[in-house]
C-alpha positions in Angstrom: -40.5 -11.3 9.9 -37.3 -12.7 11.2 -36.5 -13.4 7.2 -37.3 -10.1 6.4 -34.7 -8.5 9.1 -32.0 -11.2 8.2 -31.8 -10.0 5.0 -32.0 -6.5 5.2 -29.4 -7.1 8.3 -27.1 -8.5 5.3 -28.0 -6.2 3.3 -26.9 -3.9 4.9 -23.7 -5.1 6.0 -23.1 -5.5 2.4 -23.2 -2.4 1.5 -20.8 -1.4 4.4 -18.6 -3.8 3.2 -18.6 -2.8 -0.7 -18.4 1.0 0.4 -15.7 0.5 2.4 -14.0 -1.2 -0.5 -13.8 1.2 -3.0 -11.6 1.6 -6.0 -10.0 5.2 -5.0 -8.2 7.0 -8.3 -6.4 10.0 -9.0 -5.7 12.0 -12.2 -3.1 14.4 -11.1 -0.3 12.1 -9.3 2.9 13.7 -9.5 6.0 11.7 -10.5 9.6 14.0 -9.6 12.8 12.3 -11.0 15.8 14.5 -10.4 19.4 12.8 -11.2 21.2 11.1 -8.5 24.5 13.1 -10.0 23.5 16.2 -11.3 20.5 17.7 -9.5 20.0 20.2 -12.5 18.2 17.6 -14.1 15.3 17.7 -12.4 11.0 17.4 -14.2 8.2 16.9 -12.8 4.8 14.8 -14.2 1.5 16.5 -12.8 -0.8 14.3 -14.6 0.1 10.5 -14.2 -3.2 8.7 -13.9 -3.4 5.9 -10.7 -6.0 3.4 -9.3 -5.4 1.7 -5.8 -7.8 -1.5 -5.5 -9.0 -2.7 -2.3 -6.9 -5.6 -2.6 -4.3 -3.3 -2.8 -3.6 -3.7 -6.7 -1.8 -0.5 -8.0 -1.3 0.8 -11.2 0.0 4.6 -12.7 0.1 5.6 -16.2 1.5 8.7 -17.5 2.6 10.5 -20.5 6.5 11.0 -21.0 5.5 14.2 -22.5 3.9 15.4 -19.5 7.7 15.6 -17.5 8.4 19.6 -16.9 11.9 21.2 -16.5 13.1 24.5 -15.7 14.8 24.6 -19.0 12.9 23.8 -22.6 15.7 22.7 -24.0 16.2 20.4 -21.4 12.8 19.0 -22.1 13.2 18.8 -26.0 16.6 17.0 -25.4 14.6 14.7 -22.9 11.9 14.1 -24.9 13.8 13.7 -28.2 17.0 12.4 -27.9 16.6 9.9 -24.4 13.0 8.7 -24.2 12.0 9.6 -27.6 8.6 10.2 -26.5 7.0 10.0 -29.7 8.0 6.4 -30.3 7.2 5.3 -26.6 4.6 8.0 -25.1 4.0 6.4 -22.3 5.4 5.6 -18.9 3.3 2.6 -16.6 3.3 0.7 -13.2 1.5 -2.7 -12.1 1.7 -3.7 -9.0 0.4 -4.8 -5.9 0.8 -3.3 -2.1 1.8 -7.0 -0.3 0.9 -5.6 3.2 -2.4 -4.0 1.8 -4.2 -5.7 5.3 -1.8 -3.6 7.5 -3.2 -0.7 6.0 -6.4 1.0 8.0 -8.5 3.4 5.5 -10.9 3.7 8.4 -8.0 5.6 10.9 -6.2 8.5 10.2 -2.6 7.6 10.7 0.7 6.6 8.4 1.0 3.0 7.4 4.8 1.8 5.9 3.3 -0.3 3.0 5.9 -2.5 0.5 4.9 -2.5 -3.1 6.6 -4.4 -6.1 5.4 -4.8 -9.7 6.3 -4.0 -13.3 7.3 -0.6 -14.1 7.5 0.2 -18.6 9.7 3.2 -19.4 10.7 3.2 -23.4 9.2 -0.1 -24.1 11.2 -1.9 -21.6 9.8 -4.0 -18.6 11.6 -4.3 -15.5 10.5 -6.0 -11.9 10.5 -2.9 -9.5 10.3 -3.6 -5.6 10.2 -0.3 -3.3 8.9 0.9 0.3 6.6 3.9 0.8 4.0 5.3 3.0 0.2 5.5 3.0 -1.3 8.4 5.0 -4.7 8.5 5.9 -6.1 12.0 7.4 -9.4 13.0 7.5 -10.8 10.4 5.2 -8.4 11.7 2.4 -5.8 8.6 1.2 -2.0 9.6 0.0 0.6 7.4 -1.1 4.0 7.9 -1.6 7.1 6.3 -2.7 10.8 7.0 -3.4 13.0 4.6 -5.9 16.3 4.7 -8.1 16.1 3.5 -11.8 19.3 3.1 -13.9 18.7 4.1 -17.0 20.1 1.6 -18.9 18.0 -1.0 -17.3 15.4 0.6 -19.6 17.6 0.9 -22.8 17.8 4.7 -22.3 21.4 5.4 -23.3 23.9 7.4 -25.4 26.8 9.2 -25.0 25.0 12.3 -23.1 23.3 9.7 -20.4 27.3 8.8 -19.3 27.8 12.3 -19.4 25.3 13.5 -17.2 23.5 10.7 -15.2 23.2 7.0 -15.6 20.4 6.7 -12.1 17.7 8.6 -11.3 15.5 9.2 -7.8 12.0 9.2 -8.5 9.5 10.5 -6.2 5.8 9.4 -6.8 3.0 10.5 -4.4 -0.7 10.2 -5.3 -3.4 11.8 -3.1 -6.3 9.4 -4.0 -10.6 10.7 -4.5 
């Protein structure tokens, strides 16, 4: 008998423990970039994909395609002429959270977290380091971060990028499932 409630005693416990681990993800992340010199450039990605690991493993993927200006033509030029979109669709992110322990998913609160990985934007890789925040309330997990890319860090050039911005802030916030 004393077997019998040892092992239902850890197995319970581990199915605390692997619930309370879950793999939380998100389909509809938005990524904002708006340029650090000309705030009329300005789109927004609705749809980037992102999974958050327990070991605090992140990782977004989205389609260039999926940016949004105010003006078309803006996005044609964007899509066409800068990130040629059809030759590198995709925009992705692997990284970790490297104070993933500090972070509480049991208590509502704000936890500063710092995350660095490997961001690919037309074809090129670059080592990306950057603070942000996750915000637990009511169960429901957010994560955000803000970050500056120069453009051509990422082989996104040209006359027009000189002309109108050579940096970027990006904005990324994911509310998590």
């Amino acid at each position: 008998m004393k077997k019998i409630i040892a092992l239902l005693s850890i197995a319970l416990l581990s199915i605390n423990f692997a619930s309370a681990q879950k793999t939380l993800e998100t389909k509809t992340a938005q990524v904002r970039f708006i340029a650090a010199d000309d705030h009329d450039i300005d789109a927004l990605n609705k749809e980037a994909v992102s999974r958050l690991e327990p070991n605090g493993k992140l990782s977004f993927i989205m389609l260039m395609k999926g940016f949004h200006f105010d003006m078309g033509k803006m996005e044609e030029h964007f899509n066409t002429e800068y990130m040629e979109s059809d030759k590198f669709p995709r925009a992705l992110f692997s990284g970790q959270i490297t104070n993933i322990n500090t972070v509480d998913f049991k208590k509502d609160g704000k936890y500063p977290i710092a995350v660095t990985g490997n961001m690919q934007v037309h074809g090129v890789n670059k080592a990306i380091q950057t603070n942000g925040v996750v915000e637990i309330k009511n169960g429901i997990v957010k994560a955000s971060a803000q970050f500056t890319v120069t453009l051509k860090d990422f082989g996104i050039g040209g006359i027009m990028i000189k002309m109108v911005a050579d940096k970027i802030n990006v904005d990324v916030t994911a509310t998590y499932q």
